[in-house]
PAZAPA-4460 file (N, C-alpha, C; in steps of 0.05 Angstrom, whole numbers, plus 32768, in hexadecimal, padded with zeros to 4 digits):
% residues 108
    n_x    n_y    n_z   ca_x   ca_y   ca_z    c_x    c_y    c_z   seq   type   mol
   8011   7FE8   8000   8000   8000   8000   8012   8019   8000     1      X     A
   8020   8016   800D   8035   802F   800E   8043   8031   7FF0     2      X     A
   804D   801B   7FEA   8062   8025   7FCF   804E   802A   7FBE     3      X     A
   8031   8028   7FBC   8019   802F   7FA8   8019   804A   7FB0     4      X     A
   8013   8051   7FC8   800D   806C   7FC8   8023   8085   7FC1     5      X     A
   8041   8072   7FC9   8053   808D   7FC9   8057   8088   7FAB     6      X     A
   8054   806E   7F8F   8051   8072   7F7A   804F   8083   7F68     7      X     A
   8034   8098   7F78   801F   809D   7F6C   801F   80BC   7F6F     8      X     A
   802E   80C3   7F8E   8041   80E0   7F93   802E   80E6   7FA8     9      X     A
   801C   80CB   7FBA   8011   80DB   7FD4   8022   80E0   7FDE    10      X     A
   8025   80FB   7FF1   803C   8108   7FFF   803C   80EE   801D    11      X     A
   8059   80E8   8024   8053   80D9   803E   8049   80DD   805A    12      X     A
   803C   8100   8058   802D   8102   8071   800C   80FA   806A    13      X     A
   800D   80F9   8053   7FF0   80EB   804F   7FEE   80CB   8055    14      X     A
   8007   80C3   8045   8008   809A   804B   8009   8099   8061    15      X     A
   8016   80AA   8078   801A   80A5   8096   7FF4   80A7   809E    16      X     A
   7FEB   80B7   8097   7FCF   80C1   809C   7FBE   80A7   80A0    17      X     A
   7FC0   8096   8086   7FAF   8080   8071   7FB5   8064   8087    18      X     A
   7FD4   8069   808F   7FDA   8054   809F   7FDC   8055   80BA    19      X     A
   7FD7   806A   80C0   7FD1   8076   80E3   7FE8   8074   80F2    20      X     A
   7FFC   8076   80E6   8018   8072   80F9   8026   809F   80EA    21      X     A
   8041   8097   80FD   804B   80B1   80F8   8061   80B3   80E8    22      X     A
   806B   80CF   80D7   807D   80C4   80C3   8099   80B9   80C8    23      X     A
   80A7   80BC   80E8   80B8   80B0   80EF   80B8   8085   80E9    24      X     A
   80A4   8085   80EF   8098   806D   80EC   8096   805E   80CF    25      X     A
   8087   8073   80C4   8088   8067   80A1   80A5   8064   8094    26      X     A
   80B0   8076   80A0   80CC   8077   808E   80DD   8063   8098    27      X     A
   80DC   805F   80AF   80E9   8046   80C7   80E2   802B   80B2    28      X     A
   80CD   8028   80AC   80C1   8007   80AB   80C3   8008   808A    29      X     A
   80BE   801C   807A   80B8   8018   805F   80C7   8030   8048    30      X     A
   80E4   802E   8056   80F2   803F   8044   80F2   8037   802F    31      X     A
   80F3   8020   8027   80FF   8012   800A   80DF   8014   7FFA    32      X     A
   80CE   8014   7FFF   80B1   801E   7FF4   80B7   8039   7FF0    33      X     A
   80BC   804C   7FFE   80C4   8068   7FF3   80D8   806F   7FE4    34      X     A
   80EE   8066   7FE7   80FE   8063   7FDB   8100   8061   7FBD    35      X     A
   80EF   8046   7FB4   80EC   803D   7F9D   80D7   8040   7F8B    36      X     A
   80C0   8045   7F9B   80A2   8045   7F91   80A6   8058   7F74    37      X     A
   80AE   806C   7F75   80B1   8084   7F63   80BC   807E   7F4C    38      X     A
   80D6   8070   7F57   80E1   8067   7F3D   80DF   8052   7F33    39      X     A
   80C7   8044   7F43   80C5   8028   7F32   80A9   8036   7F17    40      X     A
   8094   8042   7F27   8088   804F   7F1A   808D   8059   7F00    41      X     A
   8099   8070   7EFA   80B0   807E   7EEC   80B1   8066   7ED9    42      X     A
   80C6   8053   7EE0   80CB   8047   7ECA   80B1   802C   7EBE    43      X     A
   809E   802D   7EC4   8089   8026   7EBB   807D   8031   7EA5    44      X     A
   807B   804A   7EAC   8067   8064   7E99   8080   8061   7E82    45      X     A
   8093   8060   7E8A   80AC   8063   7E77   80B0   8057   7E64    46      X     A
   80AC   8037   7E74   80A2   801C   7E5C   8090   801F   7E47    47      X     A
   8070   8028   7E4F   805A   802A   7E44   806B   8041   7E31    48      X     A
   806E   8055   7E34   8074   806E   7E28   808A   8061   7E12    49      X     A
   8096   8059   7E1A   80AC   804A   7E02   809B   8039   7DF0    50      X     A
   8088   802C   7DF1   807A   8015   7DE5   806D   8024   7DD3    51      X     A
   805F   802D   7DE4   804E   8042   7DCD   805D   805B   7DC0    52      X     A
   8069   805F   7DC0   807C   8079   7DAE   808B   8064   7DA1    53      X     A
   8094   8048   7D9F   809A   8038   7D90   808E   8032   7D77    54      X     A
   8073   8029   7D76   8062   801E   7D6D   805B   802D   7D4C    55      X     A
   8059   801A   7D3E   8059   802E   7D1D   8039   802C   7D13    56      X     A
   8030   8043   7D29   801B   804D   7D26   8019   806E   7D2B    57      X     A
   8004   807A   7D16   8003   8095   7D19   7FFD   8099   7D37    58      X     A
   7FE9   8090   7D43   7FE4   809A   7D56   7FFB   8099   7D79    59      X     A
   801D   808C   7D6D   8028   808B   7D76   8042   80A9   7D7A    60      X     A
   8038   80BB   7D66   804C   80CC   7D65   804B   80E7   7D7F    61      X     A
   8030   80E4   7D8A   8032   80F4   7DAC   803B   80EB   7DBE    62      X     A
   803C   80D2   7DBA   804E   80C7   7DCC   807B   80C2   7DC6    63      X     A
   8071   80BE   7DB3   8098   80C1   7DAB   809E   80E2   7DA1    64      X     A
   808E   80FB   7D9F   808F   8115   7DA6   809D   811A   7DC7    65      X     A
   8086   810C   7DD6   808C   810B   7DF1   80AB   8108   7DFA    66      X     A
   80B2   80EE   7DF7   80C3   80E4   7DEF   80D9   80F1   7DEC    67      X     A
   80DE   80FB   7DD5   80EF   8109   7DC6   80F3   8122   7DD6    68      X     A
   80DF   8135   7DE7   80EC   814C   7DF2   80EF   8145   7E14    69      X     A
   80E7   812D   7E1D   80EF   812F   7E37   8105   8116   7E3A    70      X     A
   810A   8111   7E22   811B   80F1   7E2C   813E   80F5   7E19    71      X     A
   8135   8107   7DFF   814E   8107   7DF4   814F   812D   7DEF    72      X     A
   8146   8135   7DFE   8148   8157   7DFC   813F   8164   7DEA    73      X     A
   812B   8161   7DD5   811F   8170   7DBE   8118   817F   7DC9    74      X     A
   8113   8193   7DB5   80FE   81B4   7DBE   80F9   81AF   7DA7    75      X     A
   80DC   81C0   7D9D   80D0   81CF   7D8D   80DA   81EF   7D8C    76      X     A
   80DF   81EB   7D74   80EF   8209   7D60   80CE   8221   7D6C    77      X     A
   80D9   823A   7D79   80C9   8245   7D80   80CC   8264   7D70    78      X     A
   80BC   826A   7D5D   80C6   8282   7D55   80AF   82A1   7D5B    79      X     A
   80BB   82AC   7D64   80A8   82CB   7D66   80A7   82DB   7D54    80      X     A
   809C   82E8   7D4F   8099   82F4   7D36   808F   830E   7D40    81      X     A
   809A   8321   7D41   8090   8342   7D3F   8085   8350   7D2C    82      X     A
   806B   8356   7D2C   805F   8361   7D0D   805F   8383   7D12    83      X     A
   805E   838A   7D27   805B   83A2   7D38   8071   83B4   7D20    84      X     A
   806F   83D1   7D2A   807D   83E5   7D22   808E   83EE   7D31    85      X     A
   808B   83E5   7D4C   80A4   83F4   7D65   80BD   83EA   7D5F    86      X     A
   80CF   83FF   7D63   80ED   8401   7D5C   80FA   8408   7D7B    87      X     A
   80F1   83FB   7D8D   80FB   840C   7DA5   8113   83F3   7DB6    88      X     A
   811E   8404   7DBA   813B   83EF   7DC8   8133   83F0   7DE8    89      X     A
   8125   83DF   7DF1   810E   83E1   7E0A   812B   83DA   7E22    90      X     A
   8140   83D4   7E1A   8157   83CA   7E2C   8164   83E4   7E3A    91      X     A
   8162   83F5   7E28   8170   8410   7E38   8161   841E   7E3B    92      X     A
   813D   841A   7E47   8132   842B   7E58   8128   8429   7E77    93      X     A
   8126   8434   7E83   812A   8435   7EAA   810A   8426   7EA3    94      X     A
   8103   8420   7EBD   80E7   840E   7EC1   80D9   8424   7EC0    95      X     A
   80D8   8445   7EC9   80C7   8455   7EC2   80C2   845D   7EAA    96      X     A
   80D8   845E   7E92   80CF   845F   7E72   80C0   844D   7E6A    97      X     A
   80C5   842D   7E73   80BC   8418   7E6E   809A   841A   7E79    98      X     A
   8092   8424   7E92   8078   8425   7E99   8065   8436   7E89    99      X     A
   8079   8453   7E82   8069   8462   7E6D   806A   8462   7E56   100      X     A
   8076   844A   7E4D   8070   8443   7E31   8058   842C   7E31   101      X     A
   805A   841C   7E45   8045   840C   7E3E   8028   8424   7E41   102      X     A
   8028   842F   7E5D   800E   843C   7E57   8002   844C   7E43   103      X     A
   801F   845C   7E36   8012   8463   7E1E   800C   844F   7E06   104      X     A
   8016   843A   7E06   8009   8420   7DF4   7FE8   8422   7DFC   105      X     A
   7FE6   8414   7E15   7FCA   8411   7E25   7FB1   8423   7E1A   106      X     A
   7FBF   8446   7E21   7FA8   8458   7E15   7FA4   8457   7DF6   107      X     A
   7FC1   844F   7DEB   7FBF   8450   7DD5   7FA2   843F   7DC3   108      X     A
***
């Protein structure tokens, strides 16, 4: 019951709660349940998540997206685009130029 719950990310003053003892106690009798629970977890979802981002099906590519930015470091190319007309170098003005330019945006 314990390595289910800490699994799952109940905090251990709640499992102490569920099991009516105190957390000196839980940690005493069932370190290796806390210890491990997380990462046995972890590598479960990890399995599934591998299987399916495996699999040569379209509906497999949100999962090997996934994949790809938390497991081998991808990003998505993020680009901004300014369509605006301001030419203003906002770096060399004090926070009070900066306040009265936005408000005159605002009224603007």
């Amino acid at each position: 019951m314990v390595e289910a719950m800490a699994s799952v990310g109940v905090p251990q003053d709640e499992i102490c709660v569920v099991l009516g003892i105190d957390a000196k106690t839980l940690r005493k009798h069932f370190r290796e349940e806390l210890d491990s629970a997380m990462i046995k977890a972890n590598a479960k979802v990890a399995a599934n998540l591998y299987r399916q981002a495996t699999k040569d099906d379209f509906k497999a590519a949100p999962a090997a997206m996934f994949w790809a930015k938390t497991r081998m470091g991808w990003r998505e190319k993020v680009d901004i685009n300014h369509s605006g007309s301001i030419n203003v170098d906002f770096s060399r003005m004090t926070d009070e130029e900066l306040d009265e330019f936005i408000s005159a945006r605002e009224r603007a």
